[in-house]
C-alpha positions as a printed Julia matrix, in Angstrom:
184×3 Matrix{Float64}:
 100.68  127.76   82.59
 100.41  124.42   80.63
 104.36  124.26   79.99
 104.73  124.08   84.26
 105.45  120.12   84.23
 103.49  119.59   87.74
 100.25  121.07   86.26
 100.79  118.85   83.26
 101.14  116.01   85.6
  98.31  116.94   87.31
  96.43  117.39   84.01
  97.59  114.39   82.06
  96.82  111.87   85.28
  93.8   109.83   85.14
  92.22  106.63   86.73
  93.16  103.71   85.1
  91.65  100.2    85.23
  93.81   97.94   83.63
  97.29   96.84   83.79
 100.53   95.61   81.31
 101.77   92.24   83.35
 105.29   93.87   84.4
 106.47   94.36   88.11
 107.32   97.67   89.36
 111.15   97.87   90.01
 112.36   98.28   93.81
 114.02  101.97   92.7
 110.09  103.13   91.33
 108.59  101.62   94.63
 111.14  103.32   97.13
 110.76  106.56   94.7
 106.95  106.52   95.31
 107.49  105.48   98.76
 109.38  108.63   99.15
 106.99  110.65   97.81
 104.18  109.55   99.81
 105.77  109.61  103.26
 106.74  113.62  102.57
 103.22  114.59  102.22
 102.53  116.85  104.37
  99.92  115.76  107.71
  98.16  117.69  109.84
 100.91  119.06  113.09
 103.57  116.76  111.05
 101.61  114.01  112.21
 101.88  111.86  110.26
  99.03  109.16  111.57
 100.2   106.68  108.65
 101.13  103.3   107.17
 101.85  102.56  104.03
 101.97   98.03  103.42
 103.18   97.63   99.65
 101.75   94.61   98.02
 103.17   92.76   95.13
 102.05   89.31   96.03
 100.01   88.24   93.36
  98.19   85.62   95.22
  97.42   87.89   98.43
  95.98   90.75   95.6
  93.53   87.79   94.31
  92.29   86.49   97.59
  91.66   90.09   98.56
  89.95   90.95   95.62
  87.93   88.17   95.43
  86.82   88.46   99.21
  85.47   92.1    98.3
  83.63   90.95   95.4
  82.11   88.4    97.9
  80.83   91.11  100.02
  78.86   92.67   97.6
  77.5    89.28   96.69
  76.69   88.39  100.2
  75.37   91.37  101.18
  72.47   91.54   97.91
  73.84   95.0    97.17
  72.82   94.0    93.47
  74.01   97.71   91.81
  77.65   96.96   93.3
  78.2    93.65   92.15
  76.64   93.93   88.82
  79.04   97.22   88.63
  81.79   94.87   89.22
  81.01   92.01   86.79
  81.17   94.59   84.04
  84.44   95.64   85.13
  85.24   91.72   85.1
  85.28   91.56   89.01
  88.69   93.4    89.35
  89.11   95.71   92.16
  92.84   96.04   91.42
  92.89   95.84   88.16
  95.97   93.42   87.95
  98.03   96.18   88.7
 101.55   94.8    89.87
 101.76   97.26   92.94
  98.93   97.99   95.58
 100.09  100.86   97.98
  97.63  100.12  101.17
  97.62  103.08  103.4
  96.29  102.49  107.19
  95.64  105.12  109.3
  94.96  106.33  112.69
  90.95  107.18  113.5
  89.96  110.28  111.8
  92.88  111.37  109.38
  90.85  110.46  106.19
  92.73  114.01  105.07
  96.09  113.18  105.66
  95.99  109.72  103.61
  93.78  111.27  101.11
  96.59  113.95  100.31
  99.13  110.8   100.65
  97.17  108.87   97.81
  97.13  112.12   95.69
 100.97  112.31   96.78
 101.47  108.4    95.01
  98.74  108.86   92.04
 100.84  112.25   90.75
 104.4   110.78   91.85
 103.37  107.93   89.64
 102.1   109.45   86.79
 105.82  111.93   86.66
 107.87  108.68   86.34
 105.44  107.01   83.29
 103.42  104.93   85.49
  99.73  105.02   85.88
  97.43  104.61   88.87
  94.0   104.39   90.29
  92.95  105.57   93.62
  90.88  102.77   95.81
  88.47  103.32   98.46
  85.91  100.22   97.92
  88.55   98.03   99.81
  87.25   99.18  102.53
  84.91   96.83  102.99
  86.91   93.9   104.16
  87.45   95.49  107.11
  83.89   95.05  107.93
  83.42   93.17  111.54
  82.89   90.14  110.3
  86.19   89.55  108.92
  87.81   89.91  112.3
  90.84   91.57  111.37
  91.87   88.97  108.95
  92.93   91.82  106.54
  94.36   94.57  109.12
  97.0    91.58  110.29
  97.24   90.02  106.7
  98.44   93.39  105.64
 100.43   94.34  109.05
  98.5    97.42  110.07
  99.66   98.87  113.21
  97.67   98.25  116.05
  94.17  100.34  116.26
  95.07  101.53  112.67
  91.96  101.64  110.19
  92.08  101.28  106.63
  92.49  104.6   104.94
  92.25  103.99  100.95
  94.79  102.36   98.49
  96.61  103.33   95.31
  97.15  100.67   92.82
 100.16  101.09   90.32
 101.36   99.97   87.03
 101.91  100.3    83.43
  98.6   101.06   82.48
  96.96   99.11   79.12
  95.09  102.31   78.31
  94.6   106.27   78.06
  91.9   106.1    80.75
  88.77  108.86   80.57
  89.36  112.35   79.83
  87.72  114.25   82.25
  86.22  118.09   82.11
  86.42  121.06   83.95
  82.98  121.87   85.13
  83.25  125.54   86.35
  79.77  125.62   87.7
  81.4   123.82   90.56
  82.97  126.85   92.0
  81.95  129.83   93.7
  83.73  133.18   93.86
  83.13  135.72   96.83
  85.02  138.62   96.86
């Protein structure tokens, strides 16, 4: 089954942290765009919104603000995690594909990431899936980042996919079969 080019895809995609300085072109970003708006939601629901950022300069500030948290908050194991990845979050990807949701339909935007990461990977483009964004949505930030990045009203943040030409291979991962459980 390893000539069936979705499995491949599926196979050959990993996480990657680091990104070639070239902009995605408009036909790649509507072809992803595509992609993740047919995933299929629970009842067709579709309780989703996608904001694509390319701004440079609104990816920094962003980034930098959640390496703040980490900092403010003393949580010591996060930020020192981040220093060794040289304090990117995004990994100066060219393309952040921010996904806001309604409350509750962590599923549907979790199969719309997966929808982006794989769509990605088929056209020669390489991704990383983001949840530790998250935390500039924290209270104290007052919505600056919901209405920075236009979220529909009482939408939450859901997770992001950042997108590029990725620098390298990324890690292989393994199939750990002890992780399933058969009952016939």
């Amino acid at each position: 089954m390893k000539d069936n080019f979705v499995l491949e895809t599926i196979f050959s995609r990993r996480s990657i942290r680091s990104y070639e300085d070239t902009p995605l072109k408009d036909e790649q970003i509507n072809s992803l765009l595509e992609a993740a708006l047919i995933s299929p939601s629970a009842v067709n629901q579709q309780p989703w919104h996608i904001t694509v950022l390319t701004n440079q300069d609104v990816i920094l500030e962003w980034e930098r603000e959640i390496i703040n948290y980490f900092i403010d908050i003393k949580d010591d194991f996060t930020a020192k995690r981040n220093e060794s990845r040289g304090n990117k979050i995004f990994y100066n990807a060219p393309a952040v594909f921010v996904i806001s949701m309604e409350k509750g339909k962590e599923i549907d935007v979790g199969i719309m990431a997966q929808s982006i990461a794989l769509a990605a990977k088929s056209m020669g483009l390489d991704s990383v899936i983001l949840g530790l964004p998250r935390v500039s949505f924290d209270p104290r930030y007052n919505d600056k980042w919901n209405e920075k990045l236009n979220f529909p009203k009482d939408y939450l943040y859901g997770i992001s996919v950042a997108v590029g030409y990725g620098k390298d291979a990324g890690i292989d991962r393994q199939i750990d079969i002890s992780k399933v459980s058969y009952l016939g």
